[in-house]
MARTORPA-504929 format. One record per atom (N, C-alpha, C): residue number from 0; residue in one letter; z negated, y, x; atom name. Coordinates in nm, 2 decimals. Layout:
REM residues N
<NUM,A,<Z,Y,X>,CA>
...
This chain:
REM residues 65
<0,X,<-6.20,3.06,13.08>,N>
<0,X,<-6.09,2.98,13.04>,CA>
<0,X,<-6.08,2.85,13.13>,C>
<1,X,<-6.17,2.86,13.22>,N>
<1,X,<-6.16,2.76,13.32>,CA>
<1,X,<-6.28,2.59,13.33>,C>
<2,X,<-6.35,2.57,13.20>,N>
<2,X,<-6.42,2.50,13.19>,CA>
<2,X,<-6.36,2.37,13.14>,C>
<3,X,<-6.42,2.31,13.23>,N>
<3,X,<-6.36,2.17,13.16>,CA>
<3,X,<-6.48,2.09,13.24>,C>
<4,X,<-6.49,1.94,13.18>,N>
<4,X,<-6.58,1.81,13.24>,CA>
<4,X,<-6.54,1.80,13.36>,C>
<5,X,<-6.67,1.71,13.42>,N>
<5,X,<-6.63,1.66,13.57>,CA>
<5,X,<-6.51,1.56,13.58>,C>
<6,X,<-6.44,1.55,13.43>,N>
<6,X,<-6.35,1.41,13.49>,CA>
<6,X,<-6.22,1.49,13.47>,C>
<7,X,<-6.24,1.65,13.45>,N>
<7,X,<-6.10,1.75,13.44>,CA>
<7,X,<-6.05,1.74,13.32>,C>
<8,X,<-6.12,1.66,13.21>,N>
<8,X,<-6.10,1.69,13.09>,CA>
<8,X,<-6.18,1.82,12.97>,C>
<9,X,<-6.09,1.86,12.88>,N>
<9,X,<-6.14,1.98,12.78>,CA>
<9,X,<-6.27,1.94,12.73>,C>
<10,X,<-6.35,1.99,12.71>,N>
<10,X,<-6.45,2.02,12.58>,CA>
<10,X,<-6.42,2.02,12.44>,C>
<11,X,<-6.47,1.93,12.41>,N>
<11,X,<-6.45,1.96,12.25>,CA>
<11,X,<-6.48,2.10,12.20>,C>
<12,X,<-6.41,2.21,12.14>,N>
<12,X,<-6.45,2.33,12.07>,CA>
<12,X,<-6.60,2.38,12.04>,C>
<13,X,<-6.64,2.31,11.97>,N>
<13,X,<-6.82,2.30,11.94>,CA>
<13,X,<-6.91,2.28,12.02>,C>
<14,X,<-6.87,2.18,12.13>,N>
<14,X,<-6.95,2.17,12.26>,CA>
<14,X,<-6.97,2.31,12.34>,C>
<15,X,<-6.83,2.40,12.35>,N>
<15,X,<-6.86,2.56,12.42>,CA>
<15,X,<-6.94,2.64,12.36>,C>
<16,X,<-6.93,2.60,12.19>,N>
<16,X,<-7.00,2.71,12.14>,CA>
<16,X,<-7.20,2.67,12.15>,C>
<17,X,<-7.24,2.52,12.18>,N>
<17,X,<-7.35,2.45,12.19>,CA>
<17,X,<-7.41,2.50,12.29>,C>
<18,X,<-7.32,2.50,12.40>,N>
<18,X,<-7.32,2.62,12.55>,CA>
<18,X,<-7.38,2.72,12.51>,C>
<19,X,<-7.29,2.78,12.46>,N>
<19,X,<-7.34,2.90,12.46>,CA>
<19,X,<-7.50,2.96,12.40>,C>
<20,X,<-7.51,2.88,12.32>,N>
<20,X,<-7.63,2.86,12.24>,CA>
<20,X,<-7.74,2.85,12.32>,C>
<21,X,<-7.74,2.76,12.39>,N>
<21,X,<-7.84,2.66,12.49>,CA>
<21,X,<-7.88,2.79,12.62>,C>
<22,X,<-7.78,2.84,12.64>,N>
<22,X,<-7.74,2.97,12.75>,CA>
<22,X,<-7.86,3.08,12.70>,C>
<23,X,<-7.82,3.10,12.57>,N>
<23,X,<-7.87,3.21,12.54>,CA>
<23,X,<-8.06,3.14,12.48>,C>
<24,X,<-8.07,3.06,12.41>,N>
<24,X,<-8.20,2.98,12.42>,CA>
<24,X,<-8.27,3.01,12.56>,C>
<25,X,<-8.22,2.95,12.69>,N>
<25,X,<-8.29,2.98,12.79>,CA>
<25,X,<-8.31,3.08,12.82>,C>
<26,X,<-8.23,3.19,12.80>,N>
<26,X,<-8.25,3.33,12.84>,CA>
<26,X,<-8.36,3.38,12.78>,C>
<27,X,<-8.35,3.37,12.67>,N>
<27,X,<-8.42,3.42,12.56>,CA>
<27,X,<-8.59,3.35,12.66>,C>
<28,X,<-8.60,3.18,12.64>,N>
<28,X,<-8.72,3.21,12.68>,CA>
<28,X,<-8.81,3.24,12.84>,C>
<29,X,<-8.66,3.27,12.86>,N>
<29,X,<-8.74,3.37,13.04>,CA>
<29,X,<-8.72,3.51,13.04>,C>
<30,X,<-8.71,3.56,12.89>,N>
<30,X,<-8.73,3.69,12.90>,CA>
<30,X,<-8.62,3.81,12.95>,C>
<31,X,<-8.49,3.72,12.93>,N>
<31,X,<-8.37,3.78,13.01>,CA>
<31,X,<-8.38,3.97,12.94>,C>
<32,X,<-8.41,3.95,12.82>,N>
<32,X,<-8.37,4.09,12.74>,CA>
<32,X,<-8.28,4.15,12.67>,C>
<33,X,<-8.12,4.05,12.73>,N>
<33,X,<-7.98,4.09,12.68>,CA>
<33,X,<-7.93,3.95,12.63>,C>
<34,X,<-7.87,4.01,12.52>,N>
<34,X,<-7.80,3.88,12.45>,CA>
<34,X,<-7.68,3.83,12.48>,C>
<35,X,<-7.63,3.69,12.50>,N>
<35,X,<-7.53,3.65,12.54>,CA>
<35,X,<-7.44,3.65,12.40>,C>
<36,X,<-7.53,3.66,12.28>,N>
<36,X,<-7.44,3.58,12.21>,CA>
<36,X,<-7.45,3.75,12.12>,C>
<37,X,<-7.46,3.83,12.13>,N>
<37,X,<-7.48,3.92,12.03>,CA>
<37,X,<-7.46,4.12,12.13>,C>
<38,X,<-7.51,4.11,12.23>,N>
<38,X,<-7.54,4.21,12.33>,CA>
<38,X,<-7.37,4.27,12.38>,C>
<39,X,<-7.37,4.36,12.42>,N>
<39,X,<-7.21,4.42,12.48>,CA>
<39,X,<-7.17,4.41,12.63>,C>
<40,X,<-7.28,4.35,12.68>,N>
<40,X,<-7.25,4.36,12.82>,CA>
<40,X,<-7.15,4.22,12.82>,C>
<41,X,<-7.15,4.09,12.71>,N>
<41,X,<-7.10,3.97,12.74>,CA>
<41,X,<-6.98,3.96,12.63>,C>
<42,X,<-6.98,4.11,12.62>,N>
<42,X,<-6.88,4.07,12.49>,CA>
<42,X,<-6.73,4.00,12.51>,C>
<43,X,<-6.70,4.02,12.69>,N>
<43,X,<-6.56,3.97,12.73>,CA>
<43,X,<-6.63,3.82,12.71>,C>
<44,X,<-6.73,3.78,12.78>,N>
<44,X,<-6.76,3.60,12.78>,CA>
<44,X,<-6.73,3.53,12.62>,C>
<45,X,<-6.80,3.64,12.52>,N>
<45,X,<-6.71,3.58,12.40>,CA>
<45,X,<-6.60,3.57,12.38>,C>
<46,X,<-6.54,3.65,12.38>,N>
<46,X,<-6.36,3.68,12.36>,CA>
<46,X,<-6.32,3.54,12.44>,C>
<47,X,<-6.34,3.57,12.56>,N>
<47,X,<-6.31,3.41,12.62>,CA>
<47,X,<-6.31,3.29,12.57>,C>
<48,X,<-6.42,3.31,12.51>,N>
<48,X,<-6.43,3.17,12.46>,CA>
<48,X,<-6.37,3.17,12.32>,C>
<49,X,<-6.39,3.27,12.24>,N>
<49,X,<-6.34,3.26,12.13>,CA>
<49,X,<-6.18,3.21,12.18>,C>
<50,X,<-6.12,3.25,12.26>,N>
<50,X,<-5.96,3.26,12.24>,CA>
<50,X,<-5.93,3.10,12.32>,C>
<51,X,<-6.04,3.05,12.39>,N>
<51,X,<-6.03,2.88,12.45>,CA>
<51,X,<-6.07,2.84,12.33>,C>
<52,X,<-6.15,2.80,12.27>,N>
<52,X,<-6.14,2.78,12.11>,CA>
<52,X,<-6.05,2.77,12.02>,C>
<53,X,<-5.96,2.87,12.03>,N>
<53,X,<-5.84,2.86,11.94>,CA>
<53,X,<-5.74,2.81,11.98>,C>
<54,X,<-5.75,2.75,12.11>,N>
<54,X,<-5.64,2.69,12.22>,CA>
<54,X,<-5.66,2.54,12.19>,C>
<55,X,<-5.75,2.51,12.21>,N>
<55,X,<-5.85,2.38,12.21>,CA>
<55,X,<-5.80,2.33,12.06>,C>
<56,X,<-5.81,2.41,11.97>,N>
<56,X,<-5.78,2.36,11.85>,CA>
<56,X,<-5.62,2.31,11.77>,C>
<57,X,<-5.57,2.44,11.81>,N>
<57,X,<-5.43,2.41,11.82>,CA>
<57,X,<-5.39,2.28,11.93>,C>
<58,X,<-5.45,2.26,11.99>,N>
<58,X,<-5.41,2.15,12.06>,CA>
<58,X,<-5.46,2.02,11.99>,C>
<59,X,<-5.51,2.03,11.90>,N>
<59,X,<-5.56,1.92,11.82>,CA>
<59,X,<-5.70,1.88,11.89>,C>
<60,X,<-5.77,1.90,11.93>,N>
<60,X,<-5.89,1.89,11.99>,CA>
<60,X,<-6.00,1.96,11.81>,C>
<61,X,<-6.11,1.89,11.85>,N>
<61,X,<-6.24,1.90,11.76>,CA>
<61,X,<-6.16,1.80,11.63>,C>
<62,X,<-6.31,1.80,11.54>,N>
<62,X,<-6.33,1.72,11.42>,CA>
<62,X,<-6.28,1.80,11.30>,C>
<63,X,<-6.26,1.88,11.28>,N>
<63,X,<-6.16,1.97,11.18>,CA>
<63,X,<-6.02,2.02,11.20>,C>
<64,X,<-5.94,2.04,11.07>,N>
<64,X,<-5.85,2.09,11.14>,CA>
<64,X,<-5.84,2.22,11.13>,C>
């Protein structure tokens, strides 16, 4: 819940979930083995983010409403 830019502003919605993507891309190609985006060991790091996500939005943040 604690992410934000170096100038202490939010992330747009999409950008966490881009993260997370990118996260798991690298993993994937150094052979990590466990999935960030799918595996149980990270299932809290989703929840997290799913629930900054829906904070983010209700706040009016991202390109949809």
């Amino acid at each position: 819940m604690g992410i934000r830019q170096k100038n202490g502003s939010d992330y747009e919605p999409v950008t966490l979930t881009s993260m997370l993507g990118s996260f798991e891309r690298i993993l994937n190609s150094r052979k990590y083995g466990i999935s960030i985006v799918h595996g149980h060991e990270f299932s809290q790091t989703r929840q997290c983010l799913k629930t900054k996500y829906k904070v983010l939005k209700q706040a009016g943040k991202g390109s949809r409403p």
